[in-house]
C-alpha positions as CSV (number, residue, x, y, z in Angstrom):
1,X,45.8,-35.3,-20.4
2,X,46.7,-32.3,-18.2
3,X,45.1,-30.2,-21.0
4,X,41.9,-32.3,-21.3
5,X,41.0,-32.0,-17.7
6,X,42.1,-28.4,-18.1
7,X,39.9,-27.8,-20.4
8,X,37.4,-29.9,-18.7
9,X,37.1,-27.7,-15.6
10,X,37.2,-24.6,-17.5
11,X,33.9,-26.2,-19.5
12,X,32.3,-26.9,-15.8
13,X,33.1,-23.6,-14.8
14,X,31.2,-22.5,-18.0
15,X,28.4,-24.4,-17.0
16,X,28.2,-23.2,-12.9
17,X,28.3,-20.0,-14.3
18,X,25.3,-20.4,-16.6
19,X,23.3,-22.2,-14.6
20,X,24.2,-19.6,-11.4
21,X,23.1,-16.5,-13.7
22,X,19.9,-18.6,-15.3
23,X,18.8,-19.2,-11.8
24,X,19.5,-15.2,-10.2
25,X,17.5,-14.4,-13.7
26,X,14.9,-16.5,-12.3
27,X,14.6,-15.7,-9.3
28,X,14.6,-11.9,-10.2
29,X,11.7,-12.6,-12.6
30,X,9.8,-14.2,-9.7
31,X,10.1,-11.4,-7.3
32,X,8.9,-9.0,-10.0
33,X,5.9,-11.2,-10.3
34,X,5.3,-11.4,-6.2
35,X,5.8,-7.8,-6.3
36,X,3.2,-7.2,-8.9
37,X,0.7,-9.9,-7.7
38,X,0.9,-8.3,-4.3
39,X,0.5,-4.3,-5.8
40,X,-2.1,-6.0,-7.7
41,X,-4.1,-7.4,-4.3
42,X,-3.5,-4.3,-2.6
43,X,-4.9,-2.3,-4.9
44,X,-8.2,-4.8,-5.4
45,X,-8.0,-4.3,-1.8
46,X,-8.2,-0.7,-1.5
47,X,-11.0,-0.3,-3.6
48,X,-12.7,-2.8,-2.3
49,X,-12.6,-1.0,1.0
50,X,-12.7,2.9,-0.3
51,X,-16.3,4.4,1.3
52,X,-18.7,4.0,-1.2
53,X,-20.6,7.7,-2.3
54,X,-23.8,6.7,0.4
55,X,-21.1,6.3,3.1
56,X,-19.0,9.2,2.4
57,X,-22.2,11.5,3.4
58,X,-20.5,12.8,7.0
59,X,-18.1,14.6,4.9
60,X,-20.7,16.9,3.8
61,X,-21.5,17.7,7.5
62,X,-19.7,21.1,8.0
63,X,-16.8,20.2,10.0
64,X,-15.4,23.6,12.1
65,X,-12.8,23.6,14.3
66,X,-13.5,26.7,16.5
67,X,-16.5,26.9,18.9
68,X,-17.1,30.7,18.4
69,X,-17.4,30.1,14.9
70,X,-19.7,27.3,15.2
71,X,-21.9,28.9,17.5
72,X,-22.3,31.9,15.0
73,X,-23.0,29.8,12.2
74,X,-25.2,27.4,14.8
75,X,-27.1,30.7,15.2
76,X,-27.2,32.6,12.0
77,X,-29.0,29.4,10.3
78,X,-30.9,28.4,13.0
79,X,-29.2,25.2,12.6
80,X,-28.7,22.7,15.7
81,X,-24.8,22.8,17.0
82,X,-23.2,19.6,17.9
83,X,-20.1,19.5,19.6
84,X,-18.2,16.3,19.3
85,X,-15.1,16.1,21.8
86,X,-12.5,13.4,21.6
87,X,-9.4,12.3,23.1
88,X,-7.5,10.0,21.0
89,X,-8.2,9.2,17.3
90,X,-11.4,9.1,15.4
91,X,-11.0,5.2,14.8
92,X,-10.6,4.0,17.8
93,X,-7.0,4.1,17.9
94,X,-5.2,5.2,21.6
């Protein structure tokens, strides 16, 4: 008898053990999916968002951090000078 139920908790031991490594497997496999569904929606996201060519025109504008330089340029093109000052960030941020 003693080796019956032995063996018996040995079998249910067994079993806990498969049934505790089926479900890590499991879970592990669903992370990898949530990870992969959210890269995937991020990335959707992105380009969804990313400046299309007709709104990426200011980049063309020539940008110049010094004022001497500008006002050279500003002069040697007969070009307009417009002097943008800011305290914070360009988006709004504080």
């Amino acid at each position: 008898m003693r080796k019956v139920i032995g063996a018996l908790v040995v079998l249910n031991l067994v079993v806990l053990g498969l049934v505790g490594a089926t479900t890590a497997a499991l879970r592990q496999r669903a992370q990898e999916r949530e990870a992969l569904a959210c890269r995937d929606f991020v990335q959707t996201r992105v380009r969804q968002l990313d400046l299309k060519p007709e709104e990426r025109r200011w980049e063309e504008i020539g940008w110049l951090h010094d004022v001497d330089e500008a006002i050279r340029l500003s002069r040697k093109h007969h070009r307009p000078l417009l002097v943008y000052c800011l305290d914070g960030h360009l988006d709004g941020r504080s």
